[in-house]
N, C-alpha and C positions, 0 to 999 in steps of 0.2 A: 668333361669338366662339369661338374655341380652347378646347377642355379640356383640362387639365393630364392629363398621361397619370398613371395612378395608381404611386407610389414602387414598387418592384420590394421582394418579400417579402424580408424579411433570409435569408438561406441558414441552411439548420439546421446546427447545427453537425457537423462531421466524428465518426464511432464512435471509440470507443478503438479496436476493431481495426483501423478505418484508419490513425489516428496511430500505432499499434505498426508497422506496413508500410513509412511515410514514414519511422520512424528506424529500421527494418532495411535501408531503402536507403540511407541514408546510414552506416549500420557497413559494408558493401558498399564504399564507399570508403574510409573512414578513420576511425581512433577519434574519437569525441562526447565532448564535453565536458556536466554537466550545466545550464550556461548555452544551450549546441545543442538539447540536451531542451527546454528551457522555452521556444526560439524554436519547435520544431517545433510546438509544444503549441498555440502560435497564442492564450496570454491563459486557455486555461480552466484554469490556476492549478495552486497549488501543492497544492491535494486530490488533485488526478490524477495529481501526480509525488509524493505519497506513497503512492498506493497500486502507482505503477510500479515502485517503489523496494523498497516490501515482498513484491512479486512471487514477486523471485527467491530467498526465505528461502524459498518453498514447492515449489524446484524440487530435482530431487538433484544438480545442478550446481554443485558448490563454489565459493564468493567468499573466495580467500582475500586478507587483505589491504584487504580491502573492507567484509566486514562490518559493521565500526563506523563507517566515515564514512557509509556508507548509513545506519546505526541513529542515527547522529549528525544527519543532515539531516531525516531523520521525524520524531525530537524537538523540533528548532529549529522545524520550521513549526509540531508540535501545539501547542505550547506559543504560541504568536503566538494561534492561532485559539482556544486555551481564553481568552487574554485580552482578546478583542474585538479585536486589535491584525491589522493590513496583515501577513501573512506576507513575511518577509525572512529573505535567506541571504547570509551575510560571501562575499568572493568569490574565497575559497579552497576552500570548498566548491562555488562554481558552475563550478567553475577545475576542479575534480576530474574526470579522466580516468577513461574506460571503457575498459576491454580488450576491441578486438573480437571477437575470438575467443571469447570468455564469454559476452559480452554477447547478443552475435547469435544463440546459440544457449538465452538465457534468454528472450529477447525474441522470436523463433521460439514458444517454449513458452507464453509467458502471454499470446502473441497468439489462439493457438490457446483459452486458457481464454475468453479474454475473448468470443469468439465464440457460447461459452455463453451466459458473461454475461449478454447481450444479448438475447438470449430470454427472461431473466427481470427484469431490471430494467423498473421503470414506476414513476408516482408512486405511490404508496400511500400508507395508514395518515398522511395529511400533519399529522394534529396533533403525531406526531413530530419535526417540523421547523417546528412552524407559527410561532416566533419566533427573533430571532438567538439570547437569551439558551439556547435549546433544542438548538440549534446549538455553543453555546461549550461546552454539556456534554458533548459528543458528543466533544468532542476529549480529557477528558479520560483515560478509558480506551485512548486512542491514544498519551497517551504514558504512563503506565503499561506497555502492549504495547512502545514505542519502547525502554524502559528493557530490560526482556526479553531483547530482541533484542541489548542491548552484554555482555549478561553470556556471557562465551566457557565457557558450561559444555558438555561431552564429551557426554550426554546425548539418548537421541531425543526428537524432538518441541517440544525449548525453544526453537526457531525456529521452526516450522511453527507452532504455537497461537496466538501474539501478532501471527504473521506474517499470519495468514485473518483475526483481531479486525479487526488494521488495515485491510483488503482491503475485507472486509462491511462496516465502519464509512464509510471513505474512497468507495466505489462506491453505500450508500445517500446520503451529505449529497450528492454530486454530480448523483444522477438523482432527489432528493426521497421516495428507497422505504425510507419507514420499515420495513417486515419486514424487508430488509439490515440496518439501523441497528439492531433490538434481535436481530437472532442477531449481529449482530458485538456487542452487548454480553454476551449469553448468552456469544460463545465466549473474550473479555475476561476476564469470571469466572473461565471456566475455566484460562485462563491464568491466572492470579492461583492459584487452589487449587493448579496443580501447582507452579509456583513455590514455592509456601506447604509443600507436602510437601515438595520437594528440600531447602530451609532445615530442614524441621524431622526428615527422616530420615538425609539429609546425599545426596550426590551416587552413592556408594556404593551405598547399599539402596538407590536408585532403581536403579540399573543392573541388582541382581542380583534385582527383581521385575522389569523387563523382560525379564529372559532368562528369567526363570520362566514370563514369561505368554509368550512369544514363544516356547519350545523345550517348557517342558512342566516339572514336577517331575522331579527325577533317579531 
């Protein structure tokens, strides 16, 4: 009698620093669309194109232009995922065009982080993630951060702080490592207090305690 040859193991799924390579070769040819992202993406969702999206607020490569429909599509999904609800994006935003010459040179940059990355992500601490409702809360402080990121204040660091919450948060729900999940909510916090100073000193004395801490007392 024949035996049934045994099903072949499903393939593990591809690193982010691979898929960052498959869409640096396609800006290589022509500007992506972020509907081309989420085909390249191959199904692992809309957590991994919001932390690819929040990438490049932590690079010094300016988005001009860009900024808010990026800070715009992080909030659309967090906000799905805080409500138990299918992440979905209107298809003016998936319609949204990348500049290659930006792009490729941000996506170069966070491919290179993510290389890190990967060396330290693993499942952890899993009672952090251990139900969905545990899950839905985790997006909360993602849009909180999402919010952050539209407000066009002159200011260092009001991008980069909500920008790593999102990163740490959106890199532990994906790989299961709860220590990502509660430093991106430690650095959530912290976004949240300096936001909280800027409102209550005003955008001004934030500037000129930066140049104090940054050049020194006159």
């Amino acid at each position: 009698m024949a035996i049934d040859a045994a099903p072949d193991a499903p393939s593990p799924p591809r690193r982010l620093s691979e898929e960052l390579e498959l869409i640096l070769r396609e800006f290589d040819v022509e500007e992506v669309t972020l509907r081309e992202v989420m085909t390249l993406l191959h199904g692992r969702g809309f957590v991994l194109l919001m932390l690819l999206l929040a990438l490049p607020f932590c690079t010094p490569i300016p988005l001009p232009g860009l900024s808010t429909p990026l800070g715009c599509v992080i909030l659309l999904i967090a906000v799905r995922l805080a409500l138990g609800q299918k992440p979905w994006l209107p298809g003016r935003f998936l319609d949204l065009r990348l500049p290659p010459a930006t792009f490729r040179r941000v996506f170069a940059f966070t491919r290179r982080l993510m290389l890190g990355f990967e060396r330290l992500l693993r499942p952890r601490l899993l009672w952090v993630t251990a139900s969905p409702r545990r899950q839905q809360l985790h997006a909360l402080p993602i849009i909180g951060c999402a919010l952050f990121l539209l407000l066009p204040l002159p200011v260092p660091f009001s991008n980069v702080i909500p920008a790593w919450a999102i990163i740490l948060l959106a890199a532990g729900l994906l790989e299961r490592d709860g220590g990502f999940i509660l430093a991106g909510h430690v650095c959530a916090a912290l976004a949240t207090a300096f936001f909280a100073a800027i409102g209550f000193l005003g955008v001004g004395a934030v500037e000129i305690i930066w140049q104090w801490l940054t050049r020194g007392p006159a």
